[in-house]
ZAVO-979269 format. One line per field, with one value per residue (C-alpha): y negated, z negated, x negated; residue number from 1; residue in one letter. Coordinates in steps of 0.001 Angstrom, whole numbers, plus 500000, padded with zeros to 6 digits. Layout:
N
Y: (Y; ...)
Z: (Z; ...)
X: (X; ...)
num: (NUM; ...)
residu: (A; ...)
//
This chain:
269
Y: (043129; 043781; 043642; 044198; 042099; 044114; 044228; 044051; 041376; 039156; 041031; 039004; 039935; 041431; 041704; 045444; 046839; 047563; 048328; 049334; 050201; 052396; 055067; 055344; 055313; 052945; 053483; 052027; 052336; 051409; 049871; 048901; 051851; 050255; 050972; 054196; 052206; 051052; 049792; 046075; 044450; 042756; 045723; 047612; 045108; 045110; 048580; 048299; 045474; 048112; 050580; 048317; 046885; 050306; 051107; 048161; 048846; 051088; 051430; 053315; 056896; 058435; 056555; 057613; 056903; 057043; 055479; 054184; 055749; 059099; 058789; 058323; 056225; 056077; 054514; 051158; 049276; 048879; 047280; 044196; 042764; 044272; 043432; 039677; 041375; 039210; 040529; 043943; 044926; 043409; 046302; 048502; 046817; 046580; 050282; 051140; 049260; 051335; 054476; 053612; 052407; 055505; 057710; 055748; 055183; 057143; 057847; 060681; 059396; 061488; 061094; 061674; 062922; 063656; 063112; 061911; 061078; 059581; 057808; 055694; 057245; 060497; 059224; 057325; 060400; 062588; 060536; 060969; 063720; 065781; 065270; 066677; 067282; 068579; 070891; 068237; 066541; 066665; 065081; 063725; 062383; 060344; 058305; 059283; 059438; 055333; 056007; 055543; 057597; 058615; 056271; 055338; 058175; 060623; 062235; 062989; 063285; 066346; 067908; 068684; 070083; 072119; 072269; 071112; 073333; 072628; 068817; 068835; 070428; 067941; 065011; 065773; 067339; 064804; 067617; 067483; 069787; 070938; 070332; 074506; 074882; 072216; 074030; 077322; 075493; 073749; 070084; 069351; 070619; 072229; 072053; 072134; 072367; 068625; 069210; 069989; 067601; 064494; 066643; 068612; 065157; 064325; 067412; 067041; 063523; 064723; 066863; 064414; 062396; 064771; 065792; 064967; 060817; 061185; 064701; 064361; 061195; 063370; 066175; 063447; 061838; 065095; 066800; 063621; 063390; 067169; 066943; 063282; 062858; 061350; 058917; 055806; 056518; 058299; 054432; 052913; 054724; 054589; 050795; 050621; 053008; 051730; 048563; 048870; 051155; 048319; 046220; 048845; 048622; 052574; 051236; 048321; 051084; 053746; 050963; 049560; 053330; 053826; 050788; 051375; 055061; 056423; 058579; 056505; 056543; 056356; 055461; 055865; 051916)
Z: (733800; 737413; 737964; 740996; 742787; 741365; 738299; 735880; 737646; 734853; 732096; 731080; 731216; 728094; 726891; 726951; 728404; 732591; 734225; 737955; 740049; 742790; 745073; 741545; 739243; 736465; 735102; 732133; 730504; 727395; 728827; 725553; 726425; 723992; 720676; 722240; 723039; 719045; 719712; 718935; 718243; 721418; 723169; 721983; 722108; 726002; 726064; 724246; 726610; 730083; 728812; 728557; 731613; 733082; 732131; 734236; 737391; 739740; 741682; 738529; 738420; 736307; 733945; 733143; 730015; 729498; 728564; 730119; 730122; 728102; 725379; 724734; 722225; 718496; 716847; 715277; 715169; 711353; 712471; 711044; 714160; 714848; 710723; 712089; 714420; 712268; 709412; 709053; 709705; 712441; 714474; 712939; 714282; 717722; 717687; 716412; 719293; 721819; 720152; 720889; 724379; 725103; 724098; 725615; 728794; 731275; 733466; 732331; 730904; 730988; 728238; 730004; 727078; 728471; 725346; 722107; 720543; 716924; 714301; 716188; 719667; 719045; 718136; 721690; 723456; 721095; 721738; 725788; 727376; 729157; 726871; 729428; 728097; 728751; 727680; 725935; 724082; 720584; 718266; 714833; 712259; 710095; 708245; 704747; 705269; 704884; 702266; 704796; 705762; 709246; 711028; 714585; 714114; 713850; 710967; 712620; 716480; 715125; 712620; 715342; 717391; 715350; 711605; 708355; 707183; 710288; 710383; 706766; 707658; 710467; 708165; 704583; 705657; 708432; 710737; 714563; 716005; 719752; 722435; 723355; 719737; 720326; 723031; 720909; 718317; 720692; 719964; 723684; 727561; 728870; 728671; 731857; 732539; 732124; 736396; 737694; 734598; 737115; 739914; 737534; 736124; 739814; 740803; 738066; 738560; 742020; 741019; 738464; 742052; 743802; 741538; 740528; 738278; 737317; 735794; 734717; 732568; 731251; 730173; 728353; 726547; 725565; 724319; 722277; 721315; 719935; 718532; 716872; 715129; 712235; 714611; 713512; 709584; 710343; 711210; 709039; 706431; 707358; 707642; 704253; 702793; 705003; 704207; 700227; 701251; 703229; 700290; 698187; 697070; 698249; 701932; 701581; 699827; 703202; 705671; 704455; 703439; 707352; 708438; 706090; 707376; 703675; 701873; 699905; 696286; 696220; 692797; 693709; 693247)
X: (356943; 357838; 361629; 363797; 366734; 368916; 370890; 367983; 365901; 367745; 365587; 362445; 359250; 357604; 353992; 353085; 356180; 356357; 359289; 360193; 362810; 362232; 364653; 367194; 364671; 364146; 360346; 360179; 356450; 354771; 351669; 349248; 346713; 343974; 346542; 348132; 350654; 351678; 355358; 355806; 359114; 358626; 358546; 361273; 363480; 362338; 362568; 366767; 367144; 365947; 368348; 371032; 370421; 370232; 373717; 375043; 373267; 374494; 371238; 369676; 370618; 368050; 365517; 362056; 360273; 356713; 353987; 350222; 346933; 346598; 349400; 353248; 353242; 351448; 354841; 354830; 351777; 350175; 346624; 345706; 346610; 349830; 351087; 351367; 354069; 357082; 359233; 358679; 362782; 363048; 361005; 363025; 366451; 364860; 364273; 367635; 368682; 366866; 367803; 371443; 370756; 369196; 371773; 374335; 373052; 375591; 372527; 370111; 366955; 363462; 361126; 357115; 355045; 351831; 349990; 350280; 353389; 354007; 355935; 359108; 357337; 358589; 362003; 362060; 361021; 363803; 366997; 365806; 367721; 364761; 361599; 358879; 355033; 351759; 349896; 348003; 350365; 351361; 354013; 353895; 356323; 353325; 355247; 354760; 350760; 351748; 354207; 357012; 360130; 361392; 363018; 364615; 366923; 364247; 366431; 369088; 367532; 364570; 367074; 369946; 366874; 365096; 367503; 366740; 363765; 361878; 362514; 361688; 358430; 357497; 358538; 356693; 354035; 353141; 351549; 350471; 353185; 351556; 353195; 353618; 354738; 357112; 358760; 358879; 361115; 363337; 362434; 360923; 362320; 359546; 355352; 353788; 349516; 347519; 347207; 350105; 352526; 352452; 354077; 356350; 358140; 358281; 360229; 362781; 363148; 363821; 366559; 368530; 368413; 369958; 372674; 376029; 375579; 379474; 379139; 375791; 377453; 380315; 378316; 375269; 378543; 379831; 376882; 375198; 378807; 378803; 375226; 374309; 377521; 375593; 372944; 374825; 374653; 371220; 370085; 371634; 370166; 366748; 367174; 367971; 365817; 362869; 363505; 362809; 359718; 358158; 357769; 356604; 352991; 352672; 352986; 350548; 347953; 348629; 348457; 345310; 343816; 344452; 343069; 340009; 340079; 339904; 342880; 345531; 345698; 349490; 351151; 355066; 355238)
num: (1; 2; 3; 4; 5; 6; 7; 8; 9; 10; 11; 12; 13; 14; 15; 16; 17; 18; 19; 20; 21; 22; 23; 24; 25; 26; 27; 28; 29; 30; 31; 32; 33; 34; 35; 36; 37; 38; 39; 40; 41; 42; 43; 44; 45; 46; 47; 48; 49; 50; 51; 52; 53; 54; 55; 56; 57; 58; 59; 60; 61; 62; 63; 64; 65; 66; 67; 68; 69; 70; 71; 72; 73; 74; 75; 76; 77; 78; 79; 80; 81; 82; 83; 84; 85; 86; 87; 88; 89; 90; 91; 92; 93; 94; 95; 96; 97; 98; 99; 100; 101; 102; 103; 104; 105; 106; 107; 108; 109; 110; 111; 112; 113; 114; 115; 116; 117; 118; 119; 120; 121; 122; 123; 124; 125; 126; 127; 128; 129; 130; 131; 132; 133; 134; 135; 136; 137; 138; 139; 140; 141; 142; 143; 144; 145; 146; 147; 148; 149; 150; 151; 152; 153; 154; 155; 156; 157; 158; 159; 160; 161; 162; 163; 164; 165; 166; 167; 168; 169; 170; 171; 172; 173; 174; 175; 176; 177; 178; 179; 180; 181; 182; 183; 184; 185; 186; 187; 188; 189; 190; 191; 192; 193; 194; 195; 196; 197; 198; 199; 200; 201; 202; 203; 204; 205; 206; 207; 208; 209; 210; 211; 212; 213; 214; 215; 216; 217; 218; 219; 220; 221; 222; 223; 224; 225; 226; 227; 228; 229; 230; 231; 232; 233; 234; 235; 236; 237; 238; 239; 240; 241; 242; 243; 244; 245; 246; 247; 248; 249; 250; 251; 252; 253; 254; 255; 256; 257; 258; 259; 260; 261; 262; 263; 264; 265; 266; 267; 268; 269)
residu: (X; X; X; X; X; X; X; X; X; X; X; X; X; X; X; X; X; X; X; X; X; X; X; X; X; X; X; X; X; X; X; X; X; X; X; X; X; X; X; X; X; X; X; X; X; X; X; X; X; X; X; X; X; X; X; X; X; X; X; X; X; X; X; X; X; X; X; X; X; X; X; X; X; X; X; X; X; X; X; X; X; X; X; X; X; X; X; X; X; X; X; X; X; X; X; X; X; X; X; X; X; X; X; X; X; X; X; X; X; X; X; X; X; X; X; X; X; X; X; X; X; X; X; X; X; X; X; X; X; X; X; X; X; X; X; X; X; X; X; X; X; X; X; X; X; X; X; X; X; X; X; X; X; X; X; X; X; X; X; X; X; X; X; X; X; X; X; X; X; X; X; X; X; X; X; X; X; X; X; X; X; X; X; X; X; X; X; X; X; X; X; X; X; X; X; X; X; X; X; X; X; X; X; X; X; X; X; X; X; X; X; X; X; X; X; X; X; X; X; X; X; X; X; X; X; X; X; X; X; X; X; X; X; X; X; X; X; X; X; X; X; X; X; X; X; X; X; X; X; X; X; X; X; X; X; X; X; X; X; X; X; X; X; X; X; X; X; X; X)
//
């Protein structure tokens, strides 16, 4: 992780996470391109830790998201490889963590979706304040395909953009949502074409630059303020209700019927 004298050059460097700071902007970039960049606990604590750091640093004013090589992120990792990743709740406190950094961060924060984004990924790019996409992305809430429930916020962070039915749509039935149909329902900024997306994030970076940091704080605190009212009980209870599905034999079954690449035979156990 490449750091800046600045105030973050006290963050340390983390396996599969890059961050910059260049001319006000924090890049901060999920950079395990083999996985699709599967989140680790590792990195999201690095990525909570960025944010945090972000909000103490006067030489960020806007913070971009993103992550390497053709994806956003696939969510938490569930190879075999990535199941060695520690206890199982602890990824799910480091995300929380990020979540709230996120949304707290006085500084507006730009989530680059230029192609897949899943599981915990699309709750990273949700509680961002511009989510920006291509053409080729999509977004998917997979959880219960591993007998899992939302979590990261995604509860309350896809419900207050898109209500209840829709949310409940994207979360039980577990389907690819496209990035243009994403837009249509109000859960993503704007979609711009594969080509011209690299120049597009560039512009409105640009802008967020150029504008006013002390309103642009007011009016993030007011709105998150207006909209997430229930973020903090949202995570607290996925925690809890994740936490008793993780030791469920219906998760083993969908984590090793993915890793096997069959369907699971789930037996609500």
């Amino acid at each position: 992780m490449t750091t800046i004298d600045s105030g973050i050059d006290t963050l340390a460097p983390v396996e599969g996470l890059s961050v910059t700071l260049a001319d006000g902007v924090l890049s901060v970039t999920i950079d395990r391109p083999d996985s699709l960049n599967s989140l680790t606990t590792g990195v999201l604590a690095g990525i909570a830790d960025a944010m945090e750091g972000a909000a103490r640093d006067p030489r960020v004013r806007a913070v971009r998201l993103g992550g390497a090589g053709r994806g956003f992120s696939s969510g938490a990792g569930i190879s075999a490889e990535d199941a060695s990743d520690g206890v199982p709740t602890e990824i799910i406190v480091e995300a929380n963590r990020a979540i709230r950094a996120i949304v707290a961060l006085p500084r507006p924060v730009v989530a680059v979706v230029q192609g897949p984004a899943a599981g915990v990924g699309v709750s990273l790019a949700l509680a961002c304040d511009l989510v920006l996409a291509s053409d080729k992305a999509f977004f998917l809430l997979a959880f219960t395909k591993i007998g899992l429930m939302p979590d990261g916020g995604a509860s309350a962070l896809v419900a207050a953009a898109v209500g209840r039915i829709r949310a409940m749509r994207l979360a039980l039935l577990a389907e690819r949502l496209p990035a243009a149909e994403a837009l249509e329902w109000g859960l993503i900024s704007a979609v711009y074409p594969a080509e011209e997306f690299d120049a597009e994030v560039d512009k409105a970076l640009a802008g967020l630059l150029a504008g006013p940091a002390a309103a642009f704080a007011k009016t993030k605190h007011a709105i998150n303020a207006a909209t997430l009212t229930e973020l903090d009980a949202t995570l607290d209870r996925e925690y809890v209700g994740q936490s008793i599905l993780l030791s469920a034999h219906d998760f083993r079954e969908g984590t090793r019927a993915f890793q096997d690449r069959r369907t699971p035979n789930f037996t609500d156990s």
